[in-house]
VEXLODO-960049 format. One record per residue: residue in three letters; x, y, z of N, C-alpha, C in turn. Coordinates in pm, whole numbers, plus 50000, padded with zeros to 5 digits. Layout:
<fikes>
alaXYZXYZXYZ...
</fikes>
This chain:
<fikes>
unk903711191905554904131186405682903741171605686unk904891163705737904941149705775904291145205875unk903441140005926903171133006048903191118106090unk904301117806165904061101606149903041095006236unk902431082706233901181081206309901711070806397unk901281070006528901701061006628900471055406674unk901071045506776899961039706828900701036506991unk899981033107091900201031207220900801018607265unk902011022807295903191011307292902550997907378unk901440998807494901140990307603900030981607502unk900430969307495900070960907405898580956307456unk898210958707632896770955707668896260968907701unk896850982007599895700992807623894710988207509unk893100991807531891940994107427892570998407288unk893011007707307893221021207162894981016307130unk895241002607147896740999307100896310998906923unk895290993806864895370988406768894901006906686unk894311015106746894231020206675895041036406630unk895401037906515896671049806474896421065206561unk896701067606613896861089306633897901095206566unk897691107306580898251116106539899561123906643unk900121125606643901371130806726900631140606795unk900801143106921900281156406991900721170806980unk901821171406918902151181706861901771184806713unk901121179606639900771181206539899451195506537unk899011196006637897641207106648898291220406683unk899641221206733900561232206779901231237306671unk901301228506528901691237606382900721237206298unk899871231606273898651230206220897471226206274unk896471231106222894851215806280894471209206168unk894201199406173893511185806068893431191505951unk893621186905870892811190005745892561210405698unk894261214105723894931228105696895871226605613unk895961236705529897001234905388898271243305433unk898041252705556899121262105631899061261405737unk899801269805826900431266805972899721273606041unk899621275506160899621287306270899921304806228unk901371302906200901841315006123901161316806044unk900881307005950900621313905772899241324005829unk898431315705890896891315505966896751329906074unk897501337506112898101346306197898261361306065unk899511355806019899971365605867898741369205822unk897931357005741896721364905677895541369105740unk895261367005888894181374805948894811390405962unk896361387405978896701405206034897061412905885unk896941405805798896831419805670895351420005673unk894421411805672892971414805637892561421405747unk892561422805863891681430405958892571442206014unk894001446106030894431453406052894681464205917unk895421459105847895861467505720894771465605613unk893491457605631892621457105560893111456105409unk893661444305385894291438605239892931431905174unk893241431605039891801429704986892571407304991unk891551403304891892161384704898892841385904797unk892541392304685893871391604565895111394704631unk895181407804667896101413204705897031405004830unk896241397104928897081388705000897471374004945unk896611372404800897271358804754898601360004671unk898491375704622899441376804529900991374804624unk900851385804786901921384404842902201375804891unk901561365604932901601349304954902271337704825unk901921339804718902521335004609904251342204572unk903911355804576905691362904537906341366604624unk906091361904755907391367204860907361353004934unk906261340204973906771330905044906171317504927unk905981316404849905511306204771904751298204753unk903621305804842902641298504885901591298604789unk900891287404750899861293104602898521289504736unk897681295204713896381294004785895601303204690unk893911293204685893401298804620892471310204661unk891551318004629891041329004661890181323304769unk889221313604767888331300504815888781300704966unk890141296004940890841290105051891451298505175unk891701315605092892081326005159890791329405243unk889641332505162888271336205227887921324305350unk888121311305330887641302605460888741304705575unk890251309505506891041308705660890581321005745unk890071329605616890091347405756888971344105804unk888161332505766886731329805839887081324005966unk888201316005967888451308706103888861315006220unk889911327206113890661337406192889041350106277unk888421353706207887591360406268886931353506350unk886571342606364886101332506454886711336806595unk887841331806579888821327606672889251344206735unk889391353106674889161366606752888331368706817unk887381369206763885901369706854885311360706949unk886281347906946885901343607115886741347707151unk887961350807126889091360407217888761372607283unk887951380407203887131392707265886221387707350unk885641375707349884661380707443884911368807572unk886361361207584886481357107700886471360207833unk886041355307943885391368208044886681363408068unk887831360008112889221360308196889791374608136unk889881375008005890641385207904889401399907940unk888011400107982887531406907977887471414208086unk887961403708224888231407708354889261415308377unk890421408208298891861414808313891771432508216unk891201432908182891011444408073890411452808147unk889331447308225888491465708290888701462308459unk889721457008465890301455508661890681466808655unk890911480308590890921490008672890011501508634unk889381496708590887921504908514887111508908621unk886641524108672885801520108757884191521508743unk883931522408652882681522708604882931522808423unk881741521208365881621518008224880591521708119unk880661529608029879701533307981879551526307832unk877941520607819877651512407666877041519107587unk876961516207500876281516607333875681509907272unk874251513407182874191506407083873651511306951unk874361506206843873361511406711873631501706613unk872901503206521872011496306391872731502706300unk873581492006250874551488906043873471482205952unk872981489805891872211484105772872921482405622unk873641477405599874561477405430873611484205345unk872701476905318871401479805275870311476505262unk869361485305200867581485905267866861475005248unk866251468705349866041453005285866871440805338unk867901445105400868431433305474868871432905587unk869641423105655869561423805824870491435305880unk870041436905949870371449406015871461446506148unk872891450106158873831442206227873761454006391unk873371448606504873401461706581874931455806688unk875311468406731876511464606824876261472306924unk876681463507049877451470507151878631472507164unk878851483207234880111488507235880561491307388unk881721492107456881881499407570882821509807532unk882251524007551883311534407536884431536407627unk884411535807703885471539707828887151531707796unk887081515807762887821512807697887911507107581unk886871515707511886451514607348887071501107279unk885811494407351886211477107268884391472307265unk884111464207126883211461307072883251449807157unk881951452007280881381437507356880971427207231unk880351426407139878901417007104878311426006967unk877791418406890877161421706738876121410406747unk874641412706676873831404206619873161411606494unk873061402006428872401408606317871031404806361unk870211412906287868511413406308867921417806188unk866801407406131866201409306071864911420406080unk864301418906180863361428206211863551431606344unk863811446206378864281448706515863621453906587unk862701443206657861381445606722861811447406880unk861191453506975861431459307123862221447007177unk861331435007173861731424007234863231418507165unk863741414907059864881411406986866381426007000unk865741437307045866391444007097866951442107265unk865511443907337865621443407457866851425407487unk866631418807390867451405807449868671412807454unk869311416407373870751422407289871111431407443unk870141441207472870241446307581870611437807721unk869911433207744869751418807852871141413907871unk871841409007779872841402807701874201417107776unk873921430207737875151432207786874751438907934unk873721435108042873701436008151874621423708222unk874271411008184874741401008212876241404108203unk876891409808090878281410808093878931421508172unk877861433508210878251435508325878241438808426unk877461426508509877391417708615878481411508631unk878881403408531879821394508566881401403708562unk881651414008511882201421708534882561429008708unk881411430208771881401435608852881681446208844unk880711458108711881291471208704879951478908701unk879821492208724878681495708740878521504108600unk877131503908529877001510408385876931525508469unk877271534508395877011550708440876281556008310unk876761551408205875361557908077875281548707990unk874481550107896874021547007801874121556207712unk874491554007587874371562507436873301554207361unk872631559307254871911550707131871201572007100unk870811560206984869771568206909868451568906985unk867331579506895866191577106974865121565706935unk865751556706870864811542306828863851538206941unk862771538106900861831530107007862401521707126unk862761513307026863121501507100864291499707218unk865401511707161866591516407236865521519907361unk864731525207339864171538707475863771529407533unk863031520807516862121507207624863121500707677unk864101494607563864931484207649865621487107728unk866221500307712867011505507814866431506407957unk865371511807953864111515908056863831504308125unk863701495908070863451480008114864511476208187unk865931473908121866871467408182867511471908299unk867981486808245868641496908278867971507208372unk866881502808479865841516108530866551530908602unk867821527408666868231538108697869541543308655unk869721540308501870801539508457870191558308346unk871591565108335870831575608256871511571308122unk870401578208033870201575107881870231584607836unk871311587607743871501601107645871811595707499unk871461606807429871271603207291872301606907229unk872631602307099873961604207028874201620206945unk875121624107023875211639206979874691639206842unk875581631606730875251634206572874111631306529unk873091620606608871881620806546871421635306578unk871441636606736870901650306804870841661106695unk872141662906632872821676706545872061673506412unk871841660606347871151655506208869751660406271unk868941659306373867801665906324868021675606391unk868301684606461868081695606466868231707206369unk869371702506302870181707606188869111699706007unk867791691906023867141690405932866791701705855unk866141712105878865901727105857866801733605746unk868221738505820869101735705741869751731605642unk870031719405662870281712705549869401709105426unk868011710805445867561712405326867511724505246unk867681739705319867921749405232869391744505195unk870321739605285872001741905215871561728305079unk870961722305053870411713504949870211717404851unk869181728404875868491737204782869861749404749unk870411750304808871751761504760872421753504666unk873011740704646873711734904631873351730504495unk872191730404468871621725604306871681739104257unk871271751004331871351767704253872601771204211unk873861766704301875141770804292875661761604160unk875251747904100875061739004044874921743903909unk873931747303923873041754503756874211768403715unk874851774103813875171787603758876631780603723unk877571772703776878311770403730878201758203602unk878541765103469878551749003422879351753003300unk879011742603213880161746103077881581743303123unk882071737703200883701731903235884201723703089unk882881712203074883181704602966883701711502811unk882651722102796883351727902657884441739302669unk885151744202782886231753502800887191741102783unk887181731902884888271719602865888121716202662unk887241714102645887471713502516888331717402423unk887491733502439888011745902356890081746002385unk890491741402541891511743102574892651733902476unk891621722502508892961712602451892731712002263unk891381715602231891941719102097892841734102010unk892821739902114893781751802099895461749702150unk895321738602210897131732602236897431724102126unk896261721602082896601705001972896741713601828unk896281727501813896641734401714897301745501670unk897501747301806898881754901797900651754901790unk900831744801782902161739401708901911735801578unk900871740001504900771742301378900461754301329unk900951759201220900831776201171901001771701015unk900891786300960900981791400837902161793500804unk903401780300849904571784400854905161779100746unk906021780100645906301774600526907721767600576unk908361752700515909361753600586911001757900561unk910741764900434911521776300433911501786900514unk911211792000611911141801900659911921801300778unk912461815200785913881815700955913311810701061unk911631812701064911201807101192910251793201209unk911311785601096910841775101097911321766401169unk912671770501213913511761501321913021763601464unk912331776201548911541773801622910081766601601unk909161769601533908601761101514908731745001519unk909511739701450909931726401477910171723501595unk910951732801706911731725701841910021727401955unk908871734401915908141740201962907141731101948unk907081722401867906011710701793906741700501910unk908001694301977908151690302068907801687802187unk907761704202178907381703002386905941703602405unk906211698002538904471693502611903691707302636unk902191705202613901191716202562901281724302689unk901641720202813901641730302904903301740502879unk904171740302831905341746802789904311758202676unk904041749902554903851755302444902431768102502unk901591762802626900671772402607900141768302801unk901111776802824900931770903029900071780303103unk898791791302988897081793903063896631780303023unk896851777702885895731765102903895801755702987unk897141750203061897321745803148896461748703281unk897271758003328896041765603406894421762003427unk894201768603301892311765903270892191753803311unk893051741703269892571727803305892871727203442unk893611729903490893391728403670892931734003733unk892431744503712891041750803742889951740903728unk889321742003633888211732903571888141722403651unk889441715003649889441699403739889531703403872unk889661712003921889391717004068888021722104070unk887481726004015885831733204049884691719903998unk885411708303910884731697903905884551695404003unk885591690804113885661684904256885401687704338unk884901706304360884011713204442882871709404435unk882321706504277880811703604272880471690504330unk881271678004310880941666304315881411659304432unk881651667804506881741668404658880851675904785unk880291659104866879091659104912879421653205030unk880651656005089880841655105237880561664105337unk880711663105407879721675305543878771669305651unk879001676205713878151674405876877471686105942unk876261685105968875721692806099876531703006062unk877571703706116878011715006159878891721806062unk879201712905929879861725705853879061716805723unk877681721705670877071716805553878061714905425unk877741702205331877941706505195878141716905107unk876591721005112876541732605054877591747605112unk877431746905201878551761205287879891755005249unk880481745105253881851741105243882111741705060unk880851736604964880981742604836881081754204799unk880021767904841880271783804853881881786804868unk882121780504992883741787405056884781781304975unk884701771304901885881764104762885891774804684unk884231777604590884321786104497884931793304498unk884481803904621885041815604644886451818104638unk886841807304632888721805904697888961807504583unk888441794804451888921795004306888431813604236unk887571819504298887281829204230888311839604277unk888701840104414889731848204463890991845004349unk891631834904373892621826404287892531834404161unk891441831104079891321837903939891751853603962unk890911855104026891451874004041892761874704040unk892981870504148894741874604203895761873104062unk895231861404002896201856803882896101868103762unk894141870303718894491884403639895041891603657unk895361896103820896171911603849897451907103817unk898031897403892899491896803830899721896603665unk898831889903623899381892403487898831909303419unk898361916903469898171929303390898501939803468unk899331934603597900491943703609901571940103610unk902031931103589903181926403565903211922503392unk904811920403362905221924003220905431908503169unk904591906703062904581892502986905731889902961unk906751883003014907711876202895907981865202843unk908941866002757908991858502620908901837902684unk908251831102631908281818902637909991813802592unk910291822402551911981814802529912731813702643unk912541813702756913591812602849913141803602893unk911441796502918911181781302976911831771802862unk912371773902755913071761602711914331769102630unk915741767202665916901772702660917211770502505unk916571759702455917101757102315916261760502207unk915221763902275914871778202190915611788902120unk916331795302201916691805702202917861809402167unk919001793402128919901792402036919581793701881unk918601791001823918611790501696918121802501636unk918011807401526917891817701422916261823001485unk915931834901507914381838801580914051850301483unk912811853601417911931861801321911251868401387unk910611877301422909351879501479908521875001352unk907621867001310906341868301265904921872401263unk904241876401168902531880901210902071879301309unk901251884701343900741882101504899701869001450unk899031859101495897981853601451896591853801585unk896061855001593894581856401642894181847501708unk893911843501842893201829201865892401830701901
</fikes>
């Protein structure tokens, strides 16, 4: 973008001699920006809405509008862009117009630690129209550095003109004082899931202790997967001479993919890779443990197995020649049985 620079036509103003910038120039860009408004808009709403990683928004910035920006340059604009949201959130005009028909309001707060050893980010929240008031990070989150944070969203609403009806947090010290302090006749309840995490402590350490027992009894996946795929990788080979009538199946049979040529071993492997993923799955809550949600998988794969032996030993094996049609054109032998 061009800007041409002017100066103030009245030959006895002060600021005649010296250049500006067009006043519309801050309405497509600001100073010292390599993109527009738009561009600046585009890449805050893939990063915070659709959560695009910076490669991924430089690449679509380079192959759909031609824009080269470097990784550097992507990371300082979503810095401006998060900026600029977050005094948007917390303008009291936008904050007024938002809870004018709210008639009371209930807050929050809790403690994001990334990890152990560094600052600890706490937020308020208002549930009622579930929008994040305010964040500070804290290094050490002592009664007083809490109680401010607290302080902080009385003031907001005051100026609100809305009345608090609860409070949520954990049972942190500091939650319990500051609240008590700020908040004296405000009621304070605790967060169901911590509530359910300890009550449910008990628990979850036997479903812990189930979960390493259930652990130990299943194992050996690795050498069945083994045993599987070296019994596909050697079975399109035989004792077949290639003179022989059933050498022309053989050949069309050395073709097809190992689940055709041998579709239990198939099987076995999706099994296996399904009971891997029972084990190494460690999601769960309170209320439906790890360990109980691992038991009830097994069980399913062990039902599964059953059901599949019965069909096959009451029902009648037949011939692999009809999953591939061109089989079953050419010259067929019965040969030796061979053993696996």
């Amino acid at each position: 973008m061009l800007c041409r620079l002017n100066h103030c036509p009245d030959p006895g103003c002060p600021g005649h001699a010296q250049a500006r910038s067009p006043e519309l120039e801050v309405a497509i860009a600001l100073p010292k920006w390599a993109i527009g408004w738009d561009v600046l808009c585009w890449i805050g709403h893939r990063r915070c809405s659709r959560h695009w990683a910076i490669p991924q928004i430089q690449g679509e910035l380079r192959d759909g509008y031609g824009i080269q920006l470097s990784e550097d340059s992507i990371a300082r604009y979503i810095h401006h862009y998060q900026v600029m949201l977050a005094a948007r959130q917390q303008d009291p005009e936008v904050l007024g117009r938002h809870y004018q028909s709210a008639g009371e309001i209930i807050l929050s707060i809790d403690g994001l630690q990334p990890e152990k050893g560094h600052e600890t980010l706490y937020v308020v929240r208002e549930l009622t129209r579930k929008r994040i008031w305010f964040a500070a990070p804290l290094l050490s989150a002592t009664a007083d550095e809490v109680r401010r944070l607290i302080a902080q969203a009385r003031g907001w609403a005051e100026a609100l003109g809305k009345p608090v009806a609860l409070w949520l947090s954990d049972k942190q010290d500091a939650f319990v004082t500051g609240i008590a302090a700020e908040f004296p006749d405000v009621p304070h309840r605790y967060c169901a899931n911590h509530f359910l995490r300890d009550v449910a402590k008990p628990v979850l350490g036997a479903d812990s202790h189930a979960k390493v027992q259930m652990r130990r009894k299943v194992r050996g996946l690795r050498t069945i997967e083994q045993a599987v795929l070296a019994q596909q990788k050697a079975a399109p080979r035989g004792d077949r001479t290639p003179g022989a009538p059933e050498a022309t199946v053989t050949a069309t049979a050395a073709n097809w993919p190992a689940a055709v040529v041998d579709p239990a071993g198939g099987v076995v492997l999706d099994y296996c890779a399904a009971v891997r993923g029972i084990l190494n799955d460690d999601q769960g809550g309170p209320l439906h443990p790890p360990g109980l949600r691992m038991a009830e998988a097994l069980n399913e794969v062990q039902e599964s197995i059953r059901r599949n032996l019965g069909a096959r030993k009451g029902g009648s094996q037949g011939s692999n020649s009809a999953a591939c049609p061109g089989a079953s054109k050419g010259a067929w032998t019965k040969s030796r049985s061979s053993k696996r």
